[in-house]
Steps between C-alpha positions, in 0.01 A plus 500: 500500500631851389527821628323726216515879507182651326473852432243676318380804387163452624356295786347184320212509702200536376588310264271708273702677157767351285783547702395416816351174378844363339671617746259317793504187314909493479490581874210176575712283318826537687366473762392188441844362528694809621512807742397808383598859611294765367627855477228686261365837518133636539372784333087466582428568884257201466724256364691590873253339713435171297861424442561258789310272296816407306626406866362123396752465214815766627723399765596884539343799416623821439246770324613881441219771450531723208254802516457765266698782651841255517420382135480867399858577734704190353363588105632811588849416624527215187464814239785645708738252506468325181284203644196309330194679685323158472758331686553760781171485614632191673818590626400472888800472786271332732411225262835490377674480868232140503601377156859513645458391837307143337781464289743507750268245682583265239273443177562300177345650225362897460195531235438812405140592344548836319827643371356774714635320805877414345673798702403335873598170443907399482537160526549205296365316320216694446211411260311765352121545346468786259114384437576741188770736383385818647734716309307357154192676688670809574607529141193440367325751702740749439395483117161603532586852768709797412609777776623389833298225540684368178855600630430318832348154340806519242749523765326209744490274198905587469575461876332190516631320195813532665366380825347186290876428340695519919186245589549251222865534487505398861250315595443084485237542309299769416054390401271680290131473435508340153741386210508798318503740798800236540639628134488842640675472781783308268482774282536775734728372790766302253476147686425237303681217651213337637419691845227677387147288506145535436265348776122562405226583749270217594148452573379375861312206400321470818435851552377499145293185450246557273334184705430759779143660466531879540243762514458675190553829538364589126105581396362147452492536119809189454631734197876389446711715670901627410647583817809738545637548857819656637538838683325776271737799561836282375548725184601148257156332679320830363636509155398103494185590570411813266664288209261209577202732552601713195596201263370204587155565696355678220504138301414300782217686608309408159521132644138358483542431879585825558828442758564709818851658528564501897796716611569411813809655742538759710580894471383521122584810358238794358543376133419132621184565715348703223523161301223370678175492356285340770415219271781355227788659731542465858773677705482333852777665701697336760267155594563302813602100276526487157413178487124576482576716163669239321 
């Protein structure tokens, strides 16, 4: 049984968005046949309170608070010294003095989830997962802004490329969401000897047995319904969703069985909640399970 330092961006619990759900799973599964010490930080106040959850899977728990006013003071300070503002948001001492003091307890293996993370964690061997190359996002957003808000994304997608290269270059192995996000990260960092790997997400099969009965929670019309879910103010979760609604829907809605399009995830954005339409288009909002949706 191994000693396994976790540390993540985000607390993993609720397991209830993209990133906290891969990230909750990795932590269940080593725990299975390992010990687990979480260091992760928690940016929602309610998050806070149902964190000791993960107290069933961790055997140590470190979580750091990051509020608005210190994200706004390290951003700040990152302009200033040449630092990726992305990453500075998580530069904390206290969490770092933890990180340093379990490693000089004795672990075997530090995971890191979120090159965001990389500057707290010196030891090796170290394993990270990217999830996706963030500096491909930052470029990409970069493209469609001009002014400051264009300088800024240009030089976090910079900053963080390089970021991406020290991780792969040093790390045992460094994961990413899927094979070409994989590519990308060959592409960008300049390792191609094999380190770099693509582990898919996976699906819960007992949380999502389609043998379990749910309550619907549509009008009791059974029309077929297309479901998108994810968090509606992630700008690339936005764009998905205009294309499809702009694009796609159009056709789809000619369907003789007349298909629902269900977006479903919370904080959407202006331009998404004027999608709805009350009858072909819903727009739930944050739900309690998804399960019932799907």
């Amino acid at each position: 049984m191994a000693d396994i330092l976790f540390v993540a961006h985000r607390v993993p619990w609720p397991p209830d968005k993209g990133e906290k759900i891969r990230a909750f799973n990795m932590v269940r599964h080593l725990s299975r046949s390992h010990r687990v010490h979480l260091a992760a930080f928690v940016d929602d106040p309610a998050d806070l309170g149902r964190a000791d959850e993960l107290g069933r899977w961790c055997a140590s728990m470190r979580l750091a608070r990051i509020d608005r006013a210190t994200r706004l003071q390290r951003m700040a300070m990152a302009l200033l010294s040449g630092k990726a503002l992305s990453v500075a948001v998580f530069d904390d001492a206290e969490l770092r003095g933890w990180i340093r003091e379990r490693i000089e307890a004795g672990i075997d293996l530090a995971l890191g989830y979120s090159g965001a993370v990389a500057p707290l964690i010196d030891f090796t061997p170290t394993l990270f997962d990217l999830v996706d190359c963030d500096s491909a996002k930052w470029q990409a957003m970069a493209r469609d802004r001009r002014g400051p808000s264009g300088w800024i994304y240009r030089r976090e997608a910079r900053i963080v490329a390089r970021l991406e290269r020290q991780i792969a270059e040093r790390s045992a192995a460094t994961l990413l969401v899927s094979e070409p996000e994989a590519e990308l990260c060959r592409a960008i960092t300049g390792v191609t000897d094999g380190r770099i790997q693509a582990v898919a997400n996976g699906v819960d099969t007992e949380l999502f047995d389609p043998g379990v009965p749910w309550p619907s929670p549509y009008p009791a019309d059974r029309r077929p319904t297309i479901v998108f879910t994810g968090v509606m103010n992630y700008a690339p979760n936005v764009e998905a969703v205009q294309w499809l609604h702009h694009h796609v829907w159009p056709c789809l809605r000619e369907h003789p069985q007349r298909p629902r399009l269900a977006i479903v995830g919370s904080s959407p954005v202006a331009s998404i909640r004027t999608l709805a339409d009350g009858d072909d288009v819903l727009v739930t909002g944050r739900v309690a399970d998804i399960q019932p949706w799907l």
